[in-house]
C-alpha positions as CSV (number, residue, x, y, z in Angstrom):
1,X,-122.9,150.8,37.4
2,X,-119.9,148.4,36.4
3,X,-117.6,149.3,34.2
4,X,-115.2,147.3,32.3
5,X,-111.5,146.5,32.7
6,X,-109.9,145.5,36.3
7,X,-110.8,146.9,39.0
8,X,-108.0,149.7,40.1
9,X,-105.3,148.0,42.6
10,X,-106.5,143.9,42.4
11,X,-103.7,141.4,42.6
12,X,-100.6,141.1,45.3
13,X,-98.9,144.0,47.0
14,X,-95.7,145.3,45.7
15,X,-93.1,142.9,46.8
16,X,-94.9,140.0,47.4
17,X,-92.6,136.8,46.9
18,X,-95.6,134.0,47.5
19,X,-95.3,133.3,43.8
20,X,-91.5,132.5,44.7
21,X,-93.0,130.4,47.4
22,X,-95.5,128.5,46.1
23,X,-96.0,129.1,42.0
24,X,-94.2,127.9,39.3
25,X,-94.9,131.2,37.0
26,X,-92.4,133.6,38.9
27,X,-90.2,136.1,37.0
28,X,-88.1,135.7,40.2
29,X,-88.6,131.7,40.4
30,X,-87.4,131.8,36.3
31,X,-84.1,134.1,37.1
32,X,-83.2,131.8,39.9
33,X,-83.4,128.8,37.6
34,X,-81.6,130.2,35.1
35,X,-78.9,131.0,37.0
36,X,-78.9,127.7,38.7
37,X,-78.9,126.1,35.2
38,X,-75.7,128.1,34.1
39,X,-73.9,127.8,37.1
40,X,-72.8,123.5,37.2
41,X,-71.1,124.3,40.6
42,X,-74.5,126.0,42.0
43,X,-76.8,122.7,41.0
44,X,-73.9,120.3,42.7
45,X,-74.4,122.7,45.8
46,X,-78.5,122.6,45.7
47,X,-78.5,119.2,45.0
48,X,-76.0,118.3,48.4
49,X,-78.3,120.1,50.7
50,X,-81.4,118.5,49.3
51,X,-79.4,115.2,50.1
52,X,-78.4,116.3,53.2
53,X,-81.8,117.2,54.2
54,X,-83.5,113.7,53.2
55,X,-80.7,112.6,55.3
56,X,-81.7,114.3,58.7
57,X,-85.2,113.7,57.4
58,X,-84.6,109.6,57.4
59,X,-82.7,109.8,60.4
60,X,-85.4,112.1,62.4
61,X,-87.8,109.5,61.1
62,X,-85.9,106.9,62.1
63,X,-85.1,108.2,66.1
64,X,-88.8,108.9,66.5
65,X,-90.2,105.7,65.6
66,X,-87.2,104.4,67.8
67,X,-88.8,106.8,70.8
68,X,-92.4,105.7,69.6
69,X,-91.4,101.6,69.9
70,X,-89.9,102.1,73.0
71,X,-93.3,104.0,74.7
72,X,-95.0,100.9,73.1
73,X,-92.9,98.8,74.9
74,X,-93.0,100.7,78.4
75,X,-97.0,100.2,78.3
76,X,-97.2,97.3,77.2
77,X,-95.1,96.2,80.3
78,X,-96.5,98.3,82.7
79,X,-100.0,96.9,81.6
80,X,-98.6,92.8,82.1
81,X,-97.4,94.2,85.5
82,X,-100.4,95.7,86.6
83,X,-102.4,92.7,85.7
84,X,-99.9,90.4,87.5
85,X,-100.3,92.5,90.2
86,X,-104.6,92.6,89.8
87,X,-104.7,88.7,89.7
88,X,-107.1,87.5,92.7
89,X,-106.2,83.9,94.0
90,X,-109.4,81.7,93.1
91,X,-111.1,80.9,96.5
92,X,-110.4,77.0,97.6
93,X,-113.1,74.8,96.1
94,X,-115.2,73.2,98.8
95,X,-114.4,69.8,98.6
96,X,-116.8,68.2,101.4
């Protein structure tokens, strides 16, 4: 027979720091931002890595699709080579 009220132990173990991860509604998340927000040198410091990390980011982006056009370019010349290579020369038209 149900009974009301939650159920005895529902929820997130003891400990559990997904809300930190992935929630906005944290008590942990909330501390952090506060302390962040009175602390000017702490937001500089946040803010520099998040800039440096868009940096790598760009630049990661940017190698790959360098490593990507140049595998583009590789096949594309192996395939012009390998049809040079496949072209038969047309028999002689018979003339007589």
């Amino acid at each position: 027979m149900p009974r009301g009220g939650p159920r005895p132990g529902p929820g997130a173990p003891r400990g559990n720091v997904n809300a930190l991860k992935h929630g906005r509604y944290s008590r942990h998340q909330q501390r952090l931002l506060d302390l962040v927000r009175a602390n000017p040198e702490l937001l500089d410091l946040f803010e520099k890595i998040a800039l440096s990390r868009d940096a790598r980011r760009r630049r990661a982006l940017r190698d790959a699709q360098r490593i990507f056009k140049e595998i583009e370019d590789r096949a594309l010349d192996a395939a012009a080579r390998r049809y040079e290579i496949n072209q038969r020369i047309p028999p002689v038209a018979n003339t007589e």
